[in-house]
C-alpha positions as CSV (number, residue, x, y, z in Angstrom):
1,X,-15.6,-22.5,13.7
2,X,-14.2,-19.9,15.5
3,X,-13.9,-16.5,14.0
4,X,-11.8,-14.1,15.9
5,X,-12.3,-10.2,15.9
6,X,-15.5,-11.2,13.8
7,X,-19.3,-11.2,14.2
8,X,-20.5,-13.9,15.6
9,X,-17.3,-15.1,16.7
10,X,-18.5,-18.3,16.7
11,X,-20.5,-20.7,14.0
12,X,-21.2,-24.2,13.7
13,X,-23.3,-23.2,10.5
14,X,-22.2,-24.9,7.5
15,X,-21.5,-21.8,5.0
16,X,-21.1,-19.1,7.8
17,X,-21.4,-15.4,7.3
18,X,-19.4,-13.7,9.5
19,X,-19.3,-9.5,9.7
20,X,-15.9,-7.6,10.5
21,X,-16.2,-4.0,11.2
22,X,-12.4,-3.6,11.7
23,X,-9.7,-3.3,8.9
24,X,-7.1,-6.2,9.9
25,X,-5.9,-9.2,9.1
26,X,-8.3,-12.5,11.2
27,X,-7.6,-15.7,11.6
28,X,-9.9,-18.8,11.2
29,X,-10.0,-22.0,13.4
30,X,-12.0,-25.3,12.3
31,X,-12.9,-27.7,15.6
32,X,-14.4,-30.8,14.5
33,X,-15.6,-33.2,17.0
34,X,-17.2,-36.7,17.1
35,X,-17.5,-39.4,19.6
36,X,-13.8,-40.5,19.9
37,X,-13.2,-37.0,20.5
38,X,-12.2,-33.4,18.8
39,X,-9.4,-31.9,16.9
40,X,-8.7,-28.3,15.7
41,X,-6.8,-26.7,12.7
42,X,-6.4,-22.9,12.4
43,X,-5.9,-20.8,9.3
44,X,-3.1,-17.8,10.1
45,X,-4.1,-14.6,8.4
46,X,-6.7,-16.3,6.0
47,X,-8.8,-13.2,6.1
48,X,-7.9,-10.1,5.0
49,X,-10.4,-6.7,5.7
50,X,-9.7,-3.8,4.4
51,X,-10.6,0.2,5.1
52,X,-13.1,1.5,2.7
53,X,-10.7,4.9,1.9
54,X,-7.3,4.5,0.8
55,X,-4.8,5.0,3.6
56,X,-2.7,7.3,1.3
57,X,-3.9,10.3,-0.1
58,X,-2.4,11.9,-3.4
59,X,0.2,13.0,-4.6
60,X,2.1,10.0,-3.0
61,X,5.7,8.3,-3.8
62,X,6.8,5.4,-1.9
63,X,10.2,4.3,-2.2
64,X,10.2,1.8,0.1
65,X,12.7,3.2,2.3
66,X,9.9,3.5,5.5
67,X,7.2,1.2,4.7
68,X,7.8,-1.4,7.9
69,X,7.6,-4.8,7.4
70,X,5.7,-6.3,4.0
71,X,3.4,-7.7,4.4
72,X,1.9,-5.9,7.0
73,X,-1.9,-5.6,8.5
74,X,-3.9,-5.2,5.2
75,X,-1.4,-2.5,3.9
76,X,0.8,-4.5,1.9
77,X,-0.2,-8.2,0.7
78,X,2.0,-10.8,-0.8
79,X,0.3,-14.1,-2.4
80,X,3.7,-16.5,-3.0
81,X,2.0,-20.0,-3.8
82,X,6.0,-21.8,-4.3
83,X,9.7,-20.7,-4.7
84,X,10.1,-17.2,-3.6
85,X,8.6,-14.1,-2.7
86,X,8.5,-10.7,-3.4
87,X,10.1,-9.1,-0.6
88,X,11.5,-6.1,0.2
89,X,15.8,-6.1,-0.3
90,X,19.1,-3.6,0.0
91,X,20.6,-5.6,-3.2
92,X,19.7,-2.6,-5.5
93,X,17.5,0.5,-5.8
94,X,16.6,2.7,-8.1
95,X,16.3,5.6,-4.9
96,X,17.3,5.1,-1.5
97,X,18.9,1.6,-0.7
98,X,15.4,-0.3,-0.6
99,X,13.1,-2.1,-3.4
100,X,10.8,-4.9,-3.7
101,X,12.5,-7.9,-5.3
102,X,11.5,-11.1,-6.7
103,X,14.0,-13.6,-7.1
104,X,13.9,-15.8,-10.1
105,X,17.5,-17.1,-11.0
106,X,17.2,-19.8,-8.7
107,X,14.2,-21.0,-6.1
108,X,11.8,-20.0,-8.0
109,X,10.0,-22.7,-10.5
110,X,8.7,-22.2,-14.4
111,X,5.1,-21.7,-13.9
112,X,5.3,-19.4,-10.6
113,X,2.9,-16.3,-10.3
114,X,4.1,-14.3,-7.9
115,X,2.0,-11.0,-6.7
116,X,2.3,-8.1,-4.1
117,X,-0.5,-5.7,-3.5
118,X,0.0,-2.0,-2.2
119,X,-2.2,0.0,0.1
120,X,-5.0,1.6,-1.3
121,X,-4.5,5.2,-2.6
122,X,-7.3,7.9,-2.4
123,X,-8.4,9.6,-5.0
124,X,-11.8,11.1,-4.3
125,X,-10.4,14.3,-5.0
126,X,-8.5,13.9,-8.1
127,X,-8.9,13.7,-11.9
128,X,-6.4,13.0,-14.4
129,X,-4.7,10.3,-12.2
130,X,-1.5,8.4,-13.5
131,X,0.7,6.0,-11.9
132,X,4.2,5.0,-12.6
133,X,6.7,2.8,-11.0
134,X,10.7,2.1,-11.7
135,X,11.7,-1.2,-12.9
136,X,14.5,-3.4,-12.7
137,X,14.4,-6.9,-15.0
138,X,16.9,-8.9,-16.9
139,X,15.8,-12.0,-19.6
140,X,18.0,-14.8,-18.7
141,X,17.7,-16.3,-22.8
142,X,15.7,-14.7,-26.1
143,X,13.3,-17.0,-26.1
144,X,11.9,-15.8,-22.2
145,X,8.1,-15.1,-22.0
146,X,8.3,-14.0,-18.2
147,X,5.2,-11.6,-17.7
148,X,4.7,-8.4,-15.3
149,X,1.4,-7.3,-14.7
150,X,-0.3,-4.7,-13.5
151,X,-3.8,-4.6,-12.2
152,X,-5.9,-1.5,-10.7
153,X,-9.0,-2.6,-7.8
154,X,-11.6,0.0,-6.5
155,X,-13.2,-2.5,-4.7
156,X,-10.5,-3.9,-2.4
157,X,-9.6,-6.6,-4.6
158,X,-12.6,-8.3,-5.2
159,X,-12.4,-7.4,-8.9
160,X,-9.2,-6.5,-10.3
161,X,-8.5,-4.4,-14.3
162,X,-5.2,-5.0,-15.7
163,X,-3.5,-2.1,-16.3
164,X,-0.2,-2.8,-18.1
165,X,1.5,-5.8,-19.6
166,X,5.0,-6.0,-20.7
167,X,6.7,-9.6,-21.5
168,X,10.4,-11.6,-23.0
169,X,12.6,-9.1,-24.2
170,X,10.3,-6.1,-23.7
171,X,10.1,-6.4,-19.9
172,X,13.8,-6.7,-20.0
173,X,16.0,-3.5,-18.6
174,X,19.1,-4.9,-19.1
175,X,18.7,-7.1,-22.3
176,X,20.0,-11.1,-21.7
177,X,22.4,-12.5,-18.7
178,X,22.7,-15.7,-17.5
179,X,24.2,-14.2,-14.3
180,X,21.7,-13.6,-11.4
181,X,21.2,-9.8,-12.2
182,X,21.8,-7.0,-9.6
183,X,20.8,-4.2,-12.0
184,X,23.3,-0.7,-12.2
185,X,21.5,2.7,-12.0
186,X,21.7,2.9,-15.8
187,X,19.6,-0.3,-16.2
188,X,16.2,1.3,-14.6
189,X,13.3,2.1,-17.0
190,X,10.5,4.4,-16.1
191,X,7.0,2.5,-16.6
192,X,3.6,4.1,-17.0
193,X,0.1,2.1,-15.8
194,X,-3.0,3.7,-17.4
195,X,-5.5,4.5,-14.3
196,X,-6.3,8.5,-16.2
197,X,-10.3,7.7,-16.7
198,X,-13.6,7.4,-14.9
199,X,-12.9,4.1,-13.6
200,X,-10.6,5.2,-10.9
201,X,-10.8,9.9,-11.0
202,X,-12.9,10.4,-7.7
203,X,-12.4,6.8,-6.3
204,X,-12.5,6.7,-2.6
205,X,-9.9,3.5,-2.6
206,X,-7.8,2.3,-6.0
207,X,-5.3,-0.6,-4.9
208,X,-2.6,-2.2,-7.4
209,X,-1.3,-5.6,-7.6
210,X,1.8,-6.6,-9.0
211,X,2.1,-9.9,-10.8
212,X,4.7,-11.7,-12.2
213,X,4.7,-15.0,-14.2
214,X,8.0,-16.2,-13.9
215,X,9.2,-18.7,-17.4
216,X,13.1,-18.8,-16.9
217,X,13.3,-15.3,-16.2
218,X,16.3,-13.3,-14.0
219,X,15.3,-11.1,-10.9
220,X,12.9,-8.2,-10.8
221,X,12.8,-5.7,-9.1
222,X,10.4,-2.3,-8.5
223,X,11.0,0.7,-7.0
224,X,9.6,4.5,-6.7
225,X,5.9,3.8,-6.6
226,X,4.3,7.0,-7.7
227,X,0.9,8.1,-7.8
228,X,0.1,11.5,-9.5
229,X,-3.4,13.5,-10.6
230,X,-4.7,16.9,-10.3
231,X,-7.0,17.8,-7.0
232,X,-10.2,19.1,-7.9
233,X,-10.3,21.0,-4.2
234,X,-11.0,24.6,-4.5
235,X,-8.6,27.5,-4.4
236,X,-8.1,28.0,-0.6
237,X,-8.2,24.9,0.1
238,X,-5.1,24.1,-2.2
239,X,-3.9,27.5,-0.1
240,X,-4.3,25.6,3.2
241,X,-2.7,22.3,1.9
242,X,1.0,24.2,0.5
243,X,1.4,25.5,3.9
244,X,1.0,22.4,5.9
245,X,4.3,20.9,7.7
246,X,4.5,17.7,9.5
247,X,7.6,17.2,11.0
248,X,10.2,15.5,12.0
249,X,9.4,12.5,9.8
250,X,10.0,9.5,10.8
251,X,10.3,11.3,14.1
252,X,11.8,9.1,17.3
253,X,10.0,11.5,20.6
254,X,6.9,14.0,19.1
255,X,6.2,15.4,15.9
256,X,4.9,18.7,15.1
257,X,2.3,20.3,13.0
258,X,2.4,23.4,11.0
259,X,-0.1,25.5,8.7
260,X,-1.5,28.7,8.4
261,X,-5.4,29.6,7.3
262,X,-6.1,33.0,5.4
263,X,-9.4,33.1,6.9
264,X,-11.8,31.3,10.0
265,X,-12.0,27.7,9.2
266,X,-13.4,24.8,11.1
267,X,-11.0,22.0,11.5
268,X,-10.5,18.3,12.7
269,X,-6.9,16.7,13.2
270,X,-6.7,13.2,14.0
271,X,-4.1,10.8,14.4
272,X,-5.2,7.0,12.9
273,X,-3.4,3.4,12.5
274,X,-3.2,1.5,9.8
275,X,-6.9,0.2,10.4
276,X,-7.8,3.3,10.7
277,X,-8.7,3.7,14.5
278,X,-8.6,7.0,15.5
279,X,-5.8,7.0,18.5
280,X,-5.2,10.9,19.2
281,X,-7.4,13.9,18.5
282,X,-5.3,17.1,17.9
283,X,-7.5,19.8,17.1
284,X,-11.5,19.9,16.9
285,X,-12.3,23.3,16.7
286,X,-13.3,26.6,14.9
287,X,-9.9,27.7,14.1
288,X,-8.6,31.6,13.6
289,X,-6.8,32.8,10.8
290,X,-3.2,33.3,11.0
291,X,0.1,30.3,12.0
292,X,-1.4,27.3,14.0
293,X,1.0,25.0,15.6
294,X,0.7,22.3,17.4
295,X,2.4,18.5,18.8
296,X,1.5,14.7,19.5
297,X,2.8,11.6,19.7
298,X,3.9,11.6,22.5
299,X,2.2,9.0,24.0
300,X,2.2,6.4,20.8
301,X,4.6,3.3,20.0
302,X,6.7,2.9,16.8
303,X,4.9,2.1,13.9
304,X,2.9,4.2,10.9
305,X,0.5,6.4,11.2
306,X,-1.8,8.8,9.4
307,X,-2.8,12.4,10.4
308,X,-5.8,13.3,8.5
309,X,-7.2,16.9,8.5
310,X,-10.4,17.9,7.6
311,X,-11.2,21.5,6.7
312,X,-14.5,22.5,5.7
313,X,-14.8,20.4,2.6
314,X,-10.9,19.3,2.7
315,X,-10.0,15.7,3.6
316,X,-6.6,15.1,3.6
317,X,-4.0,12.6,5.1
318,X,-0.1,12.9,5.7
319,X,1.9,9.7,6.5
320,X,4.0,9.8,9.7
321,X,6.6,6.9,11.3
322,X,7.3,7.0,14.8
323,X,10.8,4.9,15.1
324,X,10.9,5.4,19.2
């Protein structure tokens, strides 16, 4: 078997063990061989790795109006087994023009369990976390018993808590239509999922997955992801973090950089992908106090990034898009 990106590469063992140091998305190809000759199969994205700290750091809101593609690397995950997918659509959104969607009024059989999973969110720094989403749903009869789950990971998905329930009538927004439902802005319900609690305060990586059982049910949809707690950083720091700018953002040549330190501080400002490679070093330094500014970019394609800064015992990241 051949094992691209991984460690070995290669293994004709029978239950191989294979080692990836890179956050990413691997495929897999089987050869099998005998005396009338060989013949290969591979396995597109059939692994999935991800970073052990969440790309996003907290407070966070995404609205899904610059996310890029979904699914995408290890960011965002979509398991569709039949019918369709959740996917990202301009039909209807709560904010913005975009929101994931799941359409169920046709295409999509009784039975169906349909997921997406979001990046991982850090929260190593926070206490009394909270997450709440906007939703979108419409029972297509009053005896529905379509399902929406959601479920909270601190391991990358290897176990996964559920989180909130709703189901029939009590998922619905927009009560009972027959018609395939493009919700209004009145028929948008805020939803909390319960993540305030030891289990995931001061986790270094909390994902969520989104599941839907779909039992003659209209479309779904989700919007406004937001992810809230308090930062247990200490005074200055939380000084630092209100004056930091990055901007523009999404930003189509550079972007620039922006803060101001009330006192000497030592400081590291890197840029990262989404696997977290480390593709420009901005600053690594003993800084003065006072206004700081700086620029990069410059040299990097379109696509997300991260700029994490690090400040004595700060750890921070900002989310930037380079459109080019």
């Amino acid at each position: 078997m051949d094992f691209p990106g991984g460690t070995p590469s290669t293994s004709t063992d029978q239950n191989p063990v294979i080692q990836y140091n890179t956050p990413g998305i691997y495929d897999v190809t089987l050869t099998v061989s005998n005396g009338g000759g060989s013949d290969a199969v591979s396995a597109s994205g059939i692994i999935i790795v991800s970073p052990a700290t969440g790309s996003y750091s907290v407070p966070f809101t995404e609205d899904f109006e610059n996310t890029g593609p979904i699914p995408s690397s290890y960011n965002w995950i979509v398991e569709n087994p039949t019918g369709n997918p959740w996917a990202l659509s301009t039909a209807a959104a709560y904010s913005g023009v975009n929101a994931m969607r799941l359409i169920n009024h046709s295409g999509n059989p009784n039975g169906t369990t349909d997921e997406f999973v979001t990046p991982g969110f850090d929260l190593t720094y926070i206490i009394n976390a909270n997450m709440t989403f906007r939703l979108a749903f419409a029972a297509r009869s009053s005896s529905s018993t379509d399902q929406l789950k959601v479920f909270a990971s601190t391991d990358c998905g290897e176990q996964w808590n559920i989180r909130y329930t709703k189901s029939g009538l009590s998922l619905s927004t927009a009560g009972i239509l027959s018609a395939s439902f493009i919700p209004t802005a009145a028929q948008w319900r805020l939803e909390n999922v319960a993540i305030n609690g030891a289990a995931y305060n001061h986790q270094p990586i909390v994902r969520f997955k989104f599941q839907y059982n779909q039992n003659t049910g209209n479309n779904i949809y989700i919007d406004d992801i937001n992810v809230t707690g308090t930062s247990t950083v200490g005074i200055k720091d939380v000084e630092f973090l209100a004056t930091v700018s990055v901007y523009p953002n999404p930003a189509s040549d550079i972007s620039n950089i922006d803060f101001s330190l009330s006192e000497s501080t030592n400081m590291v400002i890197e840029v990262t992908d989404l696997a977290g490679r480390v593709v420009e070093t901005v600053e690594q330094s003993k800084l003065s106090a006072g206004a700081h500014h700086y620029t990069f970019g410059a040299d990097l394609n379109a696509g997300i990034y991260f700029v994490r800064f690090k400040a004595d015992a700060n750890d921070f990241t900002r989310k930037v898009i380079f459109t080019r």
